[in-house]
N, C-alpha and C positions, 0 to 999 in steps of 0.2 A: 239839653235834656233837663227839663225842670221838674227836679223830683224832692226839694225842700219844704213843700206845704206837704208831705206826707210823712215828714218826720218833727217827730218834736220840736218845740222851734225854744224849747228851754230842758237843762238836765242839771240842775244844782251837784250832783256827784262827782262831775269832771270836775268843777272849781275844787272841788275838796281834796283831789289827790295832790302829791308833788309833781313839782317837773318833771323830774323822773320817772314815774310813774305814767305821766300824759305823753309822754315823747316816748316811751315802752308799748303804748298801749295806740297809739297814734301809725305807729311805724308797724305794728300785725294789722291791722286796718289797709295800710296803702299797700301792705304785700298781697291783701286779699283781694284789693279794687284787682290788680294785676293778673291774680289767676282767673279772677270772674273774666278779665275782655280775652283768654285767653282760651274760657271756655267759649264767648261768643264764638270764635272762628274754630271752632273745635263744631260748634252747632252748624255754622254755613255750610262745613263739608258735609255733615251726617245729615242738611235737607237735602242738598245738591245729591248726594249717593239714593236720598230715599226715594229721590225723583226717579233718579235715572233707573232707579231697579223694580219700579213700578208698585209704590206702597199705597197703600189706601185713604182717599183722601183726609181721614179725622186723622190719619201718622204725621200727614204732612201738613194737616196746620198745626199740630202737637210742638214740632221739631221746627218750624218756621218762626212760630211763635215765643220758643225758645231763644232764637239767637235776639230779639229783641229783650225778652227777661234778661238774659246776662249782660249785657248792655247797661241796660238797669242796675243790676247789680253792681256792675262796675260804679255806676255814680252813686250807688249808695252806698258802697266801702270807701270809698273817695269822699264823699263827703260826710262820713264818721271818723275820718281819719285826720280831715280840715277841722272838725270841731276838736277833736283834742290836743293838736298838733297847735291849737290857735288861729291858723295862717291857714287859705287855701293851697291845698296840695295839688299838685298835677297831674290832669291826666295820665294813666301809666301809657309808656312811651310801645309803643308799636312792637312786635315780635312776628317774625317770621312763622308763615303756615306750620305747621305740622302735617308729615307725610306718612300715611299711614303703612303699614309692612309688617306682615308676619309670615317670619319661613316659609318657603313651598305653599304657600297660598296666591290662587290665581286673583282675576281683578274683582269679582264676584265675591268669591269668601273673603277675601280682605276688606271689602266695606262691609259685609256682615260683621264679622269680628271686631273692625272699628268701632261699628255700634252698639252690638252689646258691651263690651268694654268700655264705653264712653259715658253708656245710658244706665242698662241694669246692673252695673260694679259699679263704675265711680260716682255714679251721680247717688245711689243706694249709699252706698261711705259717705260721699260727702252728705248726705242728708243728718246720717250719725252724728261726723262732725259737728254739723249746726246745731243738732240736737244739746251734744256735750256743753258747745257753745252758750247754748241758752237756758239750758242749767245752770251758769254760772252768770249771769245777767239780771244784775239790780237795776241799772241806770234805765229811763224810756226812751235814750235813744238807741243804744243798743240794742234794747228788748225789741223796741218796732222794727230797726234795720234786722234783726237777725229770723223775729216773724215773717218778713216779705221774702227773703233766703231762702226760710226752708221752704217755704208755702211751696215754690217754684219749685224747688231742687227733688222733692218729691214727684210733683209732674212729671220732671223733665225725667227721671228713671222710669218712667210709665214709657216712654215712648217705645225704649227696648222691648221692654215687656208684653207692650201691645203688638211690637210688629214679631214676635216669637210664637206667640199664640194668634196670629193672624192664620195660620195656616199655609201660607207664602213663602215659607222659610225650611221645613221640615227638611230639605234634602242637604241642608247646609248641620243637621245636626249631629252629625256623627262626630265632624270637623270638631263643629262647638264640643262635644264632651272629652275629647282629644286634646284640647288647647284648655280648658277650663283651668285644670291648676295653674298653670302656666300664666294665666289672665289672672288669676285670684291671687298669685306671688306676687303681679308686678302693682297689683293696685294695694296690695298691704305693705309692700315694703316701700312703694312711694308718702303713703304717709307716716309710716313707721321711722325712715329717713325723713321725711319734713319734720317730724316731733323731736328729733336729735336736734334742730334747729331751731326752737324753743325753748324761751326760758322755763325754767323747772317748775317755780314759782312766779307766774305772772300775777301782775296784780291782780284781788279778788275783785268779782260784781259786774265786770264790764266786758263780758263775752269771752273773755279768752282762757279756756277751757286750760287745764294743765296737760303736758304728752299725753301722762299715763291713763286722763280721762278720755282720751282722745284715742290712744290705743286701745282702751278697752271695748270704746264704743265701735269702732272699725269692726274689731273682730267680734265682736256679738253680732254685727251686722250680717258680716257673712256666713257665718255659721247658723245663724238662725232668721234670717231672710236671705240672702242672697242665695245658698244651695238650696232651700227649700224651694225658693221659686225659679228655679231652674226646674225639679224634679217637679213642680205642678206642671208646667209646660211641656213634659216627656224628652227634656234633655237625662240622658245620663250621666249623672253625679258620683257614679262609686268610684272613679279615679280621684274625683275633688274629692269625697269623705274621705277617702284613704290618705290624703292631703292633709286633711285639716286632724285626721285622729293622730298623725305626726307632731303635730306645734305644742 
């Protein structure tokens, strides 16, 4: 995958930091290449289900077209992470599928759930993320690797979105406003726990957002896009507001 003519082929701000600093900033970079190839087979499943449940064909070049984007991603965290790291880094190493399962859900609603969970929550968050991210990006290889992130990662939350207001789905939404909090816990406390994992103070300028900007961005997200566009859609949200007037 030759994707180096579309990034900066020079960043004078990497020679400027220390080692420490480059091998800090090198090593969130190669964790990232890891969750992007992690998203791709997160996207095989959610075309494979969009197929199988009979979505409309603009969903499914949407969600097809997706697993090639984080693919992509992958070699572009991967090779921001070889330019600071100095040395080509390696591909991140394979992981087993994920299996989708949610209580008492039969085979049907459990690939729905999958996907909005997948699409309109996490990919939504994760956009924030990048967002956070690129707030905090002087250098132009980071700023162009983290433009071609979000560009996508906004897409790719369209997919939910679109197959909710398809019309195709309404009898799964009962289900959907019954699990909502439930789904909006596990994707705020996944990166609420990933930011415990985070230095406090990463170094400034080169994408890597601090927790707290990264928590704060998450929960703006939800609270002010994500319930809302559930409640465009005619999912009911007053179990999730009830949720979030709690935090």
């Amino acid at each position: 995958m030759k994707l180096a003519h579309e990034l900066p082929a020079d960043d004078p701000t990497i020679a400027a930091l220390s080692p420490e600093d480059r091998a800090v900033i090198a090593r969130t970079w190669a964790e990232r290449s890891a969750c992007e190839q992690r998203a791709a087979v997160i996207f095989t499943i959610l075309a494979r289900d969009l197929l199988v449940d009979g979505a409309a064909p603009e969903i499914l070049d949407l969600a097809t077209r997706a697993v090639h984007d984080e693919l992509r991603h992958t070699e572009v965290c991967r090779q921001v992470a070889s330019r600071y790291h100095g040395a080509p880094i390696a591909w991140p190493a394979p992981e087993p599928a994920p299996v989708p399962e949610f209580r008492d859900a039969g085979p049907e609603l459990t690939r729905f759930l999958y996907l909005v969970f997948n699409t309109s929550i996490a990919e939504s968050t994760g956009a924030a993320f990048l967002q956070a991210c690129r707030a905090d990006a002087d250098g132009p290889l980071v700023r162009a690797a983290l433009q071609q992130l979000l560009r996508d990662d906004i897409g790719h939350s369209r997919i939910g979105w679109a197959q909710l207001a398809s019309g195709r789905v309404t009898q799964h939404f009962p289900a959907l406003a019954r699990a909502l909090p439930a789904l909006l816990i596990a994707v705020r406390r996944g990166w609420h726990d990933r930011c415990d994992e985070l230095p406090e103070h990463p170094p400034a300028g080169h994408g890597c957002a601090t927790p707290q900007a990264i928590r704060d961005a998450v929960d703006m997200t939800i609270r002010e896009v994500i319930v809302p566009g559930f409640d465009h859609v005619g999912v009911d949200t007053r179990e999730a507001r009830r949720w979030l007037a709690s935090l």
